[in-house]
N, C-alpha and C positions, 0 to 999 in steps of 0.2 A: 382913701375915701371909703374901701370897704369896712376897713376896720372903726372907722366911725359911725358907720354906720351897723356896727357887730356882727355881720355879715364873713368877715375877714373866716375867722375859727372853721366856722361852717364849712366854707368853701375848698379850705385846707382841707378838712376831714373827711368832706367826698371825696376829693384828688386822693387822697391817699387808702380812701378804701378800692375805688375804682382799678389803680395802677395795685392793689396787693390781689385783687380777686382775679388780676390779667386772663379776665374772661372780652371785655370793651375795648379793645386794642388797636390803634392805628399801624398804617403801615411803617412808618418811622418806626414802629418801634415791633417789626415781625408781625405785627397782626394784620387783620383785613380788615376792622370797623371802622366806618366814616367819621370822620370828623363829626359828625350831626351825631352819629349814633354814640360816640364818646361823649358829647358836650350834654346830649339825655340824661345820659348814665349818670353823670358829676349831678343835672340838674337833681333828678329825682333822690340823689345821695343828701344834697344839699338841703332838700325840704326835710329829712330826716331831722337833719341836725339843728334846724330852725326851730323847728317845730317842738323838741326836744329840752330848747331855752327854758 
């Protein structure tokens, strides 16, 4: 559905700036940030690369 709606790319290229800057980090993965405080970080990645279209 995302990718129909072009959304898909986006949301990839937050995740992967998010998880390379391992500054936004949950515990699973050694870090302290919240869940909420990760899913921010991807959002406001993700307006980036919207916006960017």
């Amino acid at each position: 559905m995302l990718e129909d709606l072009g959304e898909a790319e986006a949301i990839l290229e937050a995740l992967k700036d998010v998880f390379e800057e391992g500054v936004v980090v949950t515990p699973d993965l050694a870090g302290a940030a919240t869940t909420e405080e990760f899913g921010d970080k991807v959002c406001k990645k993700q307006a980036k690369y919207a916006v960017a279209k």
